[in-house]
N, C-alpha and C positions, 0 to 999 in steps of 0.2 A: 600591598599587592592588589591588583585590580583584576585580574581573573578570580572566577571562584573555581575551588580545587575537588575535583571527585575523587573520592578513593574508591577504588572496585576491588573486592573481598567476597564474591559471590558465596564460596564454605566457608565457617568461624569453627575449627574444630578442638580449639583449645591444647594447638602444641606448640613447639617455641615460635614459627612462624606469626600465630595469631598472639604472644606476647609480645612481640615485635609491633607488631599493628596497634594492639591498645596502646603502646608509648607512643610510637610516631605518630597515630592519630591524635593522641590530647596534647601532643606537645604544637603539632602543626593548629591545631583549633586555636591554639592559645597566642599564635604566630599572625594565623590567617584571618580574615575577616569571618569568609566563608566557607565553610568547610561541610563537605557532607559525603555519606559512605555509601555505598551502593550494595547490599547484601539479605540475603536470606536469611542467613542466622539472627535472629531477633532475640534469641532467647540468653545472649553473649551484650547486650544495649545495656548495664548498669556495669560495664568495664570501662565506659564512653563514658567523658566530659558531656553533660548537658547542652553542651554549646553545639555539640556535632549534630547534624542534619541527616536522619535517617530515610534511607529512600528503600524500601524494602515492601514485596507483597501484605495485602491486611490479612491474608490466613495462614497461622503456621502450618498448613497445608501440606509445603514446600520444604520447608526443613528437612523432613524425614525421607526426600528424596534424594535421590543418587547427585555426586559430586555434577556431574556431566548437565543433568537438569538443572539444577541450580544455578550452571554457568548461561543456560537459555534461556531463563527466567531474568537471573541479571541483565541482559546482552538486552534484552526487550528493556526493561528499565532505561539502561543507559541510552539505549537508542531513544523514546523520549524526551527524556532530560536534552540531549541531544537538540532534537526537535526544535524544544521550548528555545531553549538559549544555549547558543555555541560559543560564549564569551567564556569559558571552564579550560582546563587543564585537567585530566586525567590521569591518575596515578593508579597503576594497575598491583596490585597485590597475588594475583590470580590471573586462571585464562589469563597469557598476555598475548597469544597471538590472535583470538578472537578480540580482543579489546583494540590491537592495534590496528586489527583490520577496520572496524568500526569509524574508528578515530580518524585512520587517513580518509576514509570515504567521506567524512564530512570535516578533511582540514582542520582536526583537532590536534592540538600539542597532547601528546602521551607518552609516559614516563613509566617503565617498565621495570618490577623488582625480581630476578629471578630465584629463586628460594632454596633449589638444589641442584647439584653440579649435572651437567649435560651427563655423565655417565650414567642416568637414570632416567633418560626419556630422549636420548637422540641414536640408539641405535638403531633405529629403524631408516634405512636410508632415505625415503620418501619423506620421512619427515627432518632429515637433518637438510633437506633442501628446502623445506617450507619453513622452519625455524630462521636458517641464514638467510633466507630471503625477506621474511618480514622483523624480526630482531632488527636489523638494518636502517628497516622505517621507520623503530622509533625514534623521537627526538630524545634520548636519553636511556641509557640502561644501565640501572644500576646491580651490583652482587657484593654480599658482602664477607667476603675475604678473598686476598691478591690472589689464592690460587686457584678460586673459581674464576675470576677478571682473566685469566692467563687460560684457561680450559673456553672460554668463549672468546675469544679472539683466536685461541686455535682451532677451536671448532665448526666455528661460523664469521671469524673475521669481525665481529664485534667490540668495538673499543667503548668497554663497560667503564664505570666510576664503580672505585670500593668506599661501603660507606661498612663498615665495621657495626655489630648489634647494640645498641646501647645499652650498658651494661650500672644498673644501678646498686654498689654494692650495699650501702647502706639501707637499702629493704630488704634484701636477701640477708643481711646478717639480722637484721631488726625482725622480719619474720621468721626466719630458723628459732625465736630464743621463743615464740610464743608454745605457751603448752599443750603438750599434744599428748598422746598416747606413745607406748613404746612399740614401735615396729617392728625391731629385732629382739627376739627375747630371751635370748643366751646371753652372758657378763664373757666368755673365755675365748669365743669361737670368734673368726675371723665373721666379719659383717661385711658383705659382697651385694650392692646395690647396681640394677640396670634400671633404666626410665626410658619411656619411649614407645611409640604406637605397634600394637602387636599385628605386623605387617611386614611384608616380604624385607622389603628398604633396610628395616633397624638389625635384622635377623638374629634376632635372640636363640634360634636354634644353633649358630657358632656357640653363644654361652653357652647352652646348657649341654652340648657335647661335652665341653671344659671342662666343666663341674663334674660332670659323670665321668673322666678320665681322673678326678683327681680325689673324688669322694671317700676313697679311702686312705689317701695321704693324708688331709690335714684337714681339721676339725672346721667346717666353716657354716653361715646360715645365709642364706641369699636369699633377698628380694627382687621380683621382677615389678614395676609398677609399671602399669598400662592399661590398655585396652585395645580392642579391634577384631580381625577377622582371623589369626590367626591364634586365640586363645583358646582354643580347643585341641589345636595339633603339639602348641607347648604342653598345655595340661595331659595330654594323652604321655608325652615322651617322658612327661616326670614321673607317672603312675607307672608305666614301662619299668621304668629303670631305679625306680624305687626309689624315688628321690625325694617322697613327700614330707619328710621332716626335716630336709635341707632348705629344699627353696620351695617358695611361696608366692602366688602371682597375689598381685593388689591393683585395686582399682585407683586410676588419677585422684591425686586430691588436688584442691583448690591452691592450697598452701606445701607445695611439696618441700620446703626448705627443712622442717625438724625432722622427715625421712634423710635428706642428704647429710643431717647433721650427726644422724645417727650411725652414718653408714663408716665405716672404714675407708674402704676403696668403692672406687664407681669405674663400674666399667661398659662402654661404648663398643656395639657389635655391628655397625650398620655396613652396611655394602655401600653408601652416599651419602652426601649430607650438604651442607651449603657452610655454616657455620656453627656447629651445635650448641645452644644454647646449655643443655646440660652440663657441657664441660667448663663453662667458663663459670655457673653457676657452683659447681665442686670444688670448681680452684678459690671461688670466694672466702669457700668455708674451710678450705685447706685439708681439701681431699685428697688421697691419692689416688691418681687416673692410671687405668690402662686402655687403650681404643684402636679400635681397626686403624690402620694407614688408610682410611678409603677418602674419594676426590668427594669433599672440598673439606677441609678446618682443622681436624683434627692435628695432622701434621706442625699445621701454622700455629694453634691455641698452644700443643705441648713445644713448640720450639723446637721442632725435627728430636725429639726426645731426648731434650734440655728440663722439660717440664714433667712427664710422665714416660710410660712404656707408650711403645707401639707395635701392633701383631698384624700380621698381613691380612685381609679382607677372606675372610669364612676357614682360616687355618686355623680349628680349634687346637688343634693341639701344642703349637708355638703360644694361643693363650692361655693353654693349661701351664706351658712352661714359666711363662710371664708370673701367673698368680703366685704357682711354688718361689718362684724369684724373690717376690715380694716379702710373701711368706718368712721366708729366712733373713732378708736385708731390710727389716723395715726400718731402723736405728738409720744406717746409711742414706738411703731414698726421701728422708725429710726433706733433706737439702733440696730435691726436686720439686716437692710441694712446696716449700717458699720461693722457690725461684720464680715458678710460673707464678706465684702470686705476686711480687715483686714487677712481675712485668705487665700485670692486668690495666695499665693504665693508658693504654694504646687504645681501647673498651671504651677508654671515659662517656661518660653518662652526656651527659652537657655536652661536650666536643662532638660526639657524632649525630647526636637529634641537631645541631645546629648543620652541619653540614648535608641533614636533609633537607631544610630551609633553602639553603644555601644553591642546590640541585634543583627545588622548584622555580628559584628565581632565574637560573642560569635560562632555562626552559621559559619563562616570563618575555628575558627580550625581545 
């Protein structure tokens, strides 16, 4: 390949988005001659191949600043690099409409990853005209599942490429066996795990309504693992409603797989998503899922619920009825956890980081 490739990642905030990135970035290093990332987060550099070319501020200064700066800090960067040499190809992670505007202004090829379904940032009319407007520009956009690809061509007329997460089972099962501590600490009670950034989007307060509708039917222990800005309004409704020796909020770990492996059921509460990595992550280890119907993945990961439940977007009480479902039919519902794992192979690891290759080069001609 004779262009060299930028990737722009202006935030690295360690959720499945930025796993995504660590793989595609070492797999593309290892592909590309030249490779280099464009970002703030410095303190996420020993996730990177050595080979990667870091283009980032010398004070972590920047880091501790808001999403929004970080993108103008970037954008200065890239404009630069820019400067220096326009022989590069751009691969946006982030900001994409700032990035494409950039790129067209100096006749660069720019390749766009959208992360989460338009249902979460194109209500605002004004901006669903500046999105179809410049989406449009780019040489390439990619989303990864068919029915986000189908929500941006409905949305803005977009004819996206699906490139599916790369799904690598064999570290997910090889990291679940390493020794951890015990998470859940009851042997009888149902074990009821959520993951995910405590933030409007994932809405854990659907869970924990649930849980508090069903707390005195059936014996269970729940973990939420996360972090973010809404962990004091969870923390508040669990103290409320007296929930503190049911469920338990926990901070990210590095290795979240001996949690999932610990877990019984995982269950997914978000309002949006793009593809969620958690779920394909559960299915590895042969979880049983229940999740929001919400736009984008879930639906497609459990196989229109072939693979797991599915409950309408913030209707806790159709997922309290789910849980009790579960509850009584677990014998029966196996059959759904192997199925969806059976069919994990659409994920493959290999097949789809090649078919990001495959999307740079297309953009190359």
């Amino acid at each position: 390949m004779k262009k060299k490739l930028i990737i722009f990642m202006p935030s690295i905030e360690g959720g499945g988005v930025e796993k995504n990135l660590f793989i595609v970035s070492n797999y593309l290093t290892n592909q590309i001659s030249d490779v280099s990332l464009i970002t703030v987060s410095k303190k996420f550099k020993k996730k990177f191949s050595k080979s990667l070319n870091f283009i980032s501020p010398k004070s972590n200064y920047w880091d501790q600043k808001s999403r929004r700066i970080k993108y103008i800090i970037c954008l200065i960067l890239l404009f630069k690099k820019i400067i220096k040499d326009k022989n590069i190809i751009v691969f946006a992670f982030q900001a994409n409409i700032y990035c494409i505007l950039i790129c067209k202004l100096f006749r660069i090829k720019v390749i766009t990853r959208s992360n989460s379904a338009p249902a979460g940032w194109s209500k605002n009319f004004f901006k669903r005209i500046i999105f179809r407007f410049f989406l449009n520009k780019a040489d390439q956009v990619m989303a990864n599942s068919k029915d986000f690809i189908k929500s941006l061509k409905h949305e803005f007329g977009v004819d996206a490429t699906c490139i599916y997460n790369p799904l690598d089972k064999n570290e997910i099962i090889r990291k679940s066996k390493i020794r951890s501590k015990k998470f859940f600490k009851t042997k009888n009670k149902l074990k009821i795990l959520n993951i995910g950034r405590f933030v409007d989007q994932k809405d854990q307060m659907t869970f924990l309504k649930a849980l508090n509708l069903i707390k005195n039917e059936i014996d269970f222990e729940a973990l939420l693992v996360g972090s973010g800005t809404y962990k004091k309004k969870l923390s508040n409704f669990i103290v409320k409603n007296k929930l503190n020796r049911k469920i338990k909020l926990i901070k990210f770990a590095e290795n979240p797989y001996p949690v999932i492996k610990q877990a019984e059921i995982l269950i997914l509460s978000s309002k949006y998503e793009g593809l969620p990595n958690v779920l394909l992550e559960a299915q590895v280890l042969k979880k049983f899922i229940i999740s929001s119907d919400c736009p984008t993945g879930p639906k497609e990961i459990l196989l229109n619920g072939k693979a797991g439940l599915l409950f309408k977007v913030g209707n806790f009480k159709e997922l309290a009825n789910k849980i009790l479902y579960y509850n009584k039919n677990k014998k029966n519902l196996i059959k759904l956890v192997n199925h969806g794992y059976v069919k994990l192979n659409r994920f493959n690891y290999n097949l789809n980081l090649k078919k990001y290759l495959e999307l740079i080069k297309k953009v190359q001609i």
